[in-house]
C-alpha positions as CSV (number, residue, x, y, z in Angstrom):
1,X,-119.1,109.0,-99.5
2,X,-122.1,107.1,-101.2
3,X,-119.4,106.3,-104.0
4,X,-117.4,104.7,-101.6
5,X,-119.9,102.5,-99.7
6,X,-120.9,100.9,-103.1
7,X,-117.3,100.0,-103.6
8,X,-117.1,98.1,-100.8
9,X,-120.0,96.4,-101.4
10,X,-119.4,95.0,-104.7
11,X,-115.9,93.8,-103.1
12,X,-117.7,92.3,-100.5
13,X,-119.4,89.8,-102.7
14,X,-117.7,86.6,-104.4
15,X,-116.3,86.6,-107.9
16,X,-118.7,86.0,-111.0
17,X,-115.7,84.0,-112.3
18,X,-115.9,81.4,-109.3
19,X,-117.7,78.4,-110.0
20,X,-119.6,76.8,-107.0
21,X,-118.1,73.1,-106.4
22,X,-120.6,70.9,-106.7
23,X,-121.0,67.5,-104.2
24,X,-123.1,65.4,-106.8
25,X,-125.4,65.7,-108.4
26,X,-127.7,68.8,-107.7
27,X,-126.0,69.7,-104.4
28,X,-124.3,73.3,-104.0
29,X,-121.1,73.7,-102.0
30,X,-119.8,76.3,-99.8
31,X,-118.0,78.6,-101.5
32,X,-114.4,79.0,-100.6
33,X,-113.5,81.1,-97.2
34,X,-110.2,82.6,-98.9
35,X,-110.7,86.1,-99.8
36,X,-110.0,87.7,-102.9
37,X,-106.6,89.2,-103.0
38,X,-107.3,93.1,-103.2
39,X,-110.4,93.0,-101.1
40,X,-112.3,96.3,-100.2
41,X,-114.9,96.5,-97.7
42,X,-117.7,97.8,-99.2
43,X,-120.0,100.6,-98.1
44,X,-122.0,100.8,-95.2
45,X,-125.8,100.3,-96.3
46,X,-128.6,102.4,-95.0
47,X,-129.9,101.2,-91.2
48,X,-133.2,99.0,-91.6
49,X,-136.3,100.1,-90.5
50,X,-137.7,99.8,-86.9
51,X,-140.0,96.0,-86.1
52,X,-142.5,95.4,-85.3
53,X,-142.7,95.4,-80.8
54,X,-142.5,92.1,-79.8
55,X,-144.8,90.2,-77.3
56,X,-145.5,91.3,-73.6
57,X,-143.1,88.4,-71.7
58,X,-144.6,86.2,-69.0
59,X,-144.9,87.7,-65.3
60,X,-142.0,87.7,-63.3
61,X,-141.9,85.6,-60.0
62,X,-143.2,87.7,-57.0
63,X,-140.5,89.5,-55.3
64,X,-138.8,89.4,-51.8
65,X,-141.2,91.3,-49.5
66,X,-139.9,95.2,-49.0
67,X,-139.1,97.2,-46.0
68,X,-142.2,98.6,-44.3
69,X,-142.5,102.2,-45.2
70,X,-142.5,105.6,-43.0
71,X,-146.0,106.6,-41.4
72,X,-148.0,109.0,-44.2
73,X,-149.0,112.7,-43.0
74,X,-151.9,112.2,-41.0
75,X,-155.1,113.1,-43.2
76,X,-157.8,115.5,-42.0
77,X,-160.7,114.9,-40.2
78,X,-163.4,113.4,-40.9
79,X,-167.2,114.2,-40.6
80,X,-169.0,112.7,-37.5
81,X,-170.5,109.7,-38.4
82,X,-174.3,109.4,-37.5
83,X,-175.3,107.8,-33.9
84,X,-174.6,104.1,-33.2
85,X,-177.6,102.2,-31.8
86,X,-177.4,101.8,-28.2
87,X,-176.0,98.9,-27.1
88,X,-176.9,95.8,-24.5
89,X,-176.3,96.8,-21.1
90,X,-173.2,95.4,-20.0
91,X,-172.3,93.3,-16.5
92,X,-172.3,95.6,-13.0
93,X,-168.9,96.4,-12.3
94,X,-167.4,96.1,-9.1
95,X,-167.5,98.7,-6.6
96,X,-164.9,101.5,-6.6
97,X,-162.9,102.4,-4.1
98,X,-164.4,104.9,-1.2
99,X,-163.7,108.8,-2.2
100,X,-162.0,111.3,0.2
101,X,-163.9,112.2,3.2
102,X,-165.1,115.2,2.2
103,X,-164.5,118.8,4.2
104,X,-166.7,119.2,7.7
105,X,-169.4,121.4,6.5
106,X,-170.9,124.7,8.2
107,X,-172.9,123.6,11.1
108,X,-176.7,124.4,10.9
109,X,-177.6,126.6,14.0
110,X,-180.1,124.7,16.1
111,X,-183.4,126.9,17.6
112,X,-184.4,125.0,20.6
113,X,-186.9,125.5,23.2
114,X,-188.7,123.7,25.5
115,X,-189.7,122.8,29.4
116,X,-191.9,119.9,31.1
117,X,-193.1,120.8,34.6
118,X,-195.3,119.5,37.3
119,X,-197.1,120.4,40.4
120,X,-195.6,119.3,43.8
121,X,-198.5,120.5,45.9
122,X,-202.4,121.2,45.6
123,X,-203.1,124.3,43.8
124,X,-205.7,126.7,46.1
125,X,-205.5,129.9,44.5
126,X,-207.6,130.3,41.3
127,X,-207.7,133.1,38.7
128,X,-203.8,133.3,38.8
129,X,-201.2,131.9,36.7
130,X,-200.5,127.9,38.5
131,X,-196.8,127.7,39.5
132,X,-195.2,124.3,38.2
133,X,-192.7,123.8,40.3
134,X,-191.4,120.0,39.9
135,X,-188.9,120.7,36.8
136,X,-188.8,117.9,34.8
137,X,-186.9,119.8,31.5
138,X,-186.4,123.6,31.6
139,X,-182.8,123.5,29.9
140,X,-183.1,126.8,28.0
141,X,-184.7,128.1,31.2
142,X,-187.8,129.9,29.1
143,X,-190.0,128.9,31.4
144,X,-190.1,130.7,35.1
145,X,-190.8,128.3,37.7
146,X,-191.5,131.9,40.3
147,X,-194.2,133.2,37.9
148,X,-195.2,130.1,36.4
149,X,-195.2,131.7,32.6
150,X,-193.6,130.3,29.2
151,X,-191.7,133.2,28.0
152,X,-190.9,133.1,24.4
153,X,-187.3,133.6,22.9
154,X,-187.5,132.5,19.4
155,X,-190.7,133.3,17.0
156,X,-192.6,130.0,15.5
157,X,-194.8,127.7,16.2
158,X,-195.0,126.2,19.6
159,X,-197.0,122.4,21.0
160,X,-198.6,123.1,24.5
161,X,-200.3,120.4,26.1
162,X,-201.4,119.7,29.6
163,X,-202.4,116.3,32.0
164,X,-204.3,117.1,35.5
165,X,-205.3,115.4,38.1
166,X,-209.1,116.0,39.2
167,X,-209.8,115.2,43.3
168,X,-212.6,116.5,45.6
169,X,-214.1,119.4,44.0
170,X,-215.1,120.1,39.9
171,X,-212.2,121.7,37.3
172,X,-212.1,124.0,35.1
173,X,-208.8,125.0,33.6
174,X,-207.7,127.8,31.2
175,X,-204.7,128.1,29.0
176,X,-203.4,131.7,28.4
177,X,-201.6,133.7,25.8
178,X,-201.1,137.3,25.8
179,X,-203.6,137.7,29.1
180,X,-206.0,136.1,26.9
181,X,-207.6,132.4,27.7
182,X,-207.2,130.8,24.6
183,X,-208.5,127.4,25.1
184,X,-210.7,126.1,28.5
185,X,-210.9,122.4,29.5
186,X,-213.5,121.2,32.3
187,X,-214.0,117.9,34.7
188,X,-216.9,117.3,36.6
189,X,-215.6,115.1,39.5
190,X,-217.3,111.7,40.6
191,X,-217.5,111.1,44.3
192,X,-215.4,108.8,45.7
193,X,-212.9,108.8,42.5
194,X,-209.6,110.6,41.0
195,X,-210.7,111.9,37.2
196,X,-208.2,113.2,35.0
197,X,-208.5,116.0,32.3
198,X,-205.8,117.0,29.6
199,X,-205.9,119.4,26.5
200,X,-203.5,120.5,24.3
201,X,-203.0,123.2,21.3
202,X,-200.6,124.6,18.8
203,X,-199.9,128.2,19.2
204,X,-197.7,130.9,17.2
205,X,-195.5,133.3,19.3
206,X,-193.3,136.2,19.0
207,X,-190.9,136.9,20.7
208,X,-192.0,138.6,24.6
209,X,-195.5,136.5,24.5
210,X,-196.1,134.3,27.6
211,X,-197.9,130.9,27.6
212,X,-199.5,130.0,31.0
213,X,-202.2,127.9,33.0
214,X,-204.7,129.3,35.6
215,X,-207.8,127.6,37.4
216,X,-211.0,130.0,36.2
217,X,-213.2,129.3,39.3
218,X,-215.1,131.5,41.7
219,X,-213.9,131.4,45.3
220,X,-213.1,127.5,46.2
221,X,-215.5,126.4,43.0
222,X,-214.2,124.3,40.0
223,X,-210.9,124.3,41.9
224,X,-210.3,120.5,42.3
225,X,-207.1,120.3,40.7
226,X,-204.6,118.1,42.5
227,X,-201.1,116.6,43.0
228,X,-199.1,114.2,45.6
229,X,-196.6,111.7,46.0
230,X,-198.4,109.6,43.8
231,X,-201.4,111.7,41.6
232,X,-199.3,114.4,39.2
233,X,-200.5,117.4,36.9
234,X,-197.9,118.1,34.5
235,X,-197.5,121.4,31.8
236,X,-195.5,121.2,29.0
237,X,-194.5,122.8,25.8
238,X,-191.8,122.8,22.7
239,X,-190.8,124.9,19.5
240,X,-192.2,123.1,16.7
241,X,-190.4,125.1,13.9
242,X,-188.8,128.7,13.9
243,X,-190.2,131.5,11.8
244,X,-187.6,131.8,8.5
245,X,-188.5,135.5,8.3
């Protein structure tokens, strides 16, 4: 096969008997294009070796903007970042609009008790309890205009006070609790004049204890308390709180 490659080759090349036509003096002609009658191709030669790469080539004009792409797989968590520094307070909003009206609640139970009586006449008996009988406020009906007595219904702390009218003779007036005279008030009456005399206490009661008035005198003595038309001597009293217990 080599044999027949070098055949060709010396085929391929122009005759030694050829003489290059000259065009003056010094100048070489083209040889003639005729080939030689018998001609051979001659054989192949061996391929050359690899050059050297050539030169990186100059960029490209930027290309026609692409298609935007599908959304990536979202990533994992992060860490929590550390906490912002507070910010300026920003403008009052406006108000919102008014909420449901809320569900009626349970109703609180309501202790009451309490009376305001006067006298309608002039009180001659002394040492008993001194009926008020001129019912100015006796709603709960705890106090008993026949006996004259407070009763008490519901345990706590009670307000008692108490405004007479002094004619004609000295007072002295007790307040009672339990059959017990727990607090005494006393007018020494001017001729010619109408004195008054008032006192008043706070008192705790159970349930059952009575509250009451009474002139302490001896016979017609320290018994100048009074009422008309005009002149009154009042008793009155009210639950201040209720015992919790």
């Amino acid at each position: 096969m080599l044999l027949l490659r070098a055949v060709l080759l010396l085929l391929a090349l122009p005759n030694n008997g050829e003489n290059l036509a000259t065009e003056g003096p010094g100048v070489l002609l083209s040889p003639p294009k005729e080939r030689c009658a018998g001609w051979m191709a001659g054989i192949p030669g061996h391929p050359g070796h690899n050059g050297t790469p050539g030169r990186d080539g100059r960029d490209g004009t930027p290309g026609e903007k692409g298609e935007k792409g599908d959304p990536g797989l979202i990533g994992p968590k992060g860490d929590t970042g550390e906490t912002g520094v507070t910010g300026v307070e920003g403008p009052r909003g406006f108000p919102g609009t008014p909420g449901r009206k809320g569900e009626p609640g349970e109703a609180a139970y309501s202790y009451r008790s309490a009376f305001s009586v006067g006298l309608e006449a002039r009180v001659t008996v002394p040492n008993v309890p001194i009926r008020f009988t001129k019912i100015f406020y006796n709603q709960q009906n705890h106090y008993d205009g026949s006996t004259g007595k407070f009763h008490c219904n519901i345990p706590g702390v009670y307000f008692f006070s108490y405004h007479i009218t002094v004619y004609m003779k000295d007072v002295k007036v007790s307040l009672f609790k339990k059959d017990k005279a727990v607090l005494f008030t006393y007018d020494q009456y001017q001729e010619k004049n109408v004195d008054q005399a008032s006192g008043s206490v706070l008192l705790h009661l159970e349930v059952g204890d009575q509250v009451w008035l009474q002139v302490f005198a001896d016979g017609e003595q320290n018994n100048g308390l009074y009422a008309d038309n005009v002149n009154d001597s009042t008793f009155m009293g009210f639950l201040l709180y209720h015992d919790t217990n």
